[in-house]
C-alpha positions, -999 to +999 in steps of 0.1 A: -215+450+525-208+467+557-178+465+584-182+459+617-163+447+646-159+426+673-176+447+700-211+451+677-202+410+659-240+396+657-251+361+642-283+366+644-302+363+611-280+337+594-268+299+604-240+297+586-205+319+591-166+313+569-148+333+595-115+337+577-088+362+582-046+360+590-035+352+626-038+377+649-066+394+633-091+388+661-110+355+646-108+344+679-118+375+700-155+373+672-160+333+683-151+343+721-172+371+724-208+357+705-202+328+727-202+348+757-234+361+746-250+326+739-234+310+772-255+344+790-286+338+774-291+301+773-292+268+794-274+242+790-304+224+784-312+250+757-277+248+739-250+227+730-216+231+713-201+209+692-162+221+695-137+208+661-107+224+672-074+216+656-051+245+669-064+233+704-066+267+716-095+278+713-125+273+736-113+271+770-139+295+782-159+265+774-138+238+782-131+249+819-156+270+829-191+254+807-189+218+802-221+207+806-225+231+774-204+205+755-220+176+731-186+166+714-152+182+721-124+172+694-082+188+699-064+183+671-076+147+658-084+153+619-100+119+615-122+119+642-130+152+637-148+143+600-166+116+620-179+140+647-185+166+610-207+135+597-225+127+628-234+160+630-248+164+597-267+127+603-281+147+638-291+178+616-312+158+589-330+139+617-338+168+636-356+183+605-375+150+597-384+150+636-392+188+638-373+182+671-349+210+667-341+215+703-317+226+722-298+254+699-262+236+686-233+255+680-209+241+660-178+257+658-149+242+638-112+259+639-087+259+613-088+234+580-068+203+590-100+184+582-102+195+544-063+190+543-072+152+554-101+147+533-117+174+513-143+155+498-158+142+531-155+176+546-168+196+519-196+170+512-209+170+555-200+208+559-224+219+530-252+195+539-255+209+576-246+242+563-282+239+537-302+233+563-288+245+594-317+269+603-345+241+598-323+225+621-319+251+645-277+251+642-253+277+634-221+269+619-189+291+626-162+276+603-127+297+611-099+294+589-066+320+580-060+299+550-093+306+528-077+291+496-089+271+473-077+240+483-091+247+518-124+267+509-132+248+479-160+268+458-188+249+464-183+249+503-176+285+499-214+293+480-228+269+510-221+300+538-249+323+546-220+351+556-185+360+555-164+379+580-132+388+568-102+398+587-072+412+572-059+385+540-036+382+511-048+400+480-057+365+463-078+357+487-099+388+491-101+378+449-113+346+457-135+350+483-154+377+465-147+403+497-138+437+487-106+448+503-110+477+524-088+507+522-069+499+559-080+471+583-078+482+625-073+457+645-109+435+652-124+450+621-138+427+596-154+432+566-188+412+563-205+399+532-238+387+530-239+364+501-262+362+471-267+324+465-291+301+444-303+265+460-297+248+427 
């Protein structure tokens, strides 16, 4: 485990992030800034996002400045949210059957309304794209300041490649296996690489 921050954030290695930490911890400021990075270094022909936002806040770097990065944009709608989840993971198993893994897609999903409306669904789609994301050339930021276990459930939690963790209630620095670090500064997160079996 090591702590970084939002100015040195990379997402490099792995496909798959749980981006979890209280409001006002900078979630936001890690998704805005590897985004800048992608939008610098890639088309539009060469990446796509696929935005699930249900605050309806985020992403309007995106949204007003970078459409033609955009393959499905959903505010706030829980139910067609899961449908855009499931197409997605439909897209993600074709793509490895096809080896046509091309361009780069993003998806990024904000806050847990989702798995509040359905967790079974959610769980079920988010943990099939999230096992073979990287076959399928798609990283998966999932951002959430309620990591509980009614949102987070265990087996969607073992599906992520990495944590970052912002600054969170005791229980669920417990639950989500993350050490709790002597004093959080604002931007910091604690990042866990995590030791999982494919059984």
């Amino acid at each position: 485990m090591n702590v970084t921050n939002a100015e040195y954030f990379t997402f490099n290695v792995d496909s798959s992030l749980l981006l979890v930490g209280q409001t006002g911890t900078g979630k936001s400021v890690l998704e805005d800034r590897y985004i800048e990075r992608l939008l610098s270094s890639f088309s539009p022909d060469e990446l796509k996002f696929v935005l699930i936002d249900m605050t309806g806040v985020d992403f309007f770097q995106i949204r007003d400045n970078h459409k033609d990065y955009i393959m499905e944009d959903v505010k706030f709608d829980s139910s067609k949210g899961l449908a855009v989840l499931e197409q997605v993971d439909t897209l993600a198993k074709e793509r490895v059957s096809s080896q046509n893994i091309t361009p780069l897609i993003v998806l990024c999903i904000e806050e847990c309304d989702m798995a509040a409306l359905n967790q079974t669904r959610f769980d079920n789609s988010l943990i099939s794209i999230n096992k073979i994301a990287k076959s399928a050339n798609i990283k998966v930021i999932y951002s959430t300041s309620r990591p509980a276990p009614d949102v987070v459930s265990s087996r969607l939690l073992n599906s992520f490649d990495l944590i970052l963790a912002g600054t969170l209630v005791d229980t669920d620095y417990e639950y989500l296996g993350v050490q709790k670090p002597k004093e959080h500064k604002k931007f910091e997160f604690v990042v866990t690489q995590l030791n999982k079996s494919n059984g």
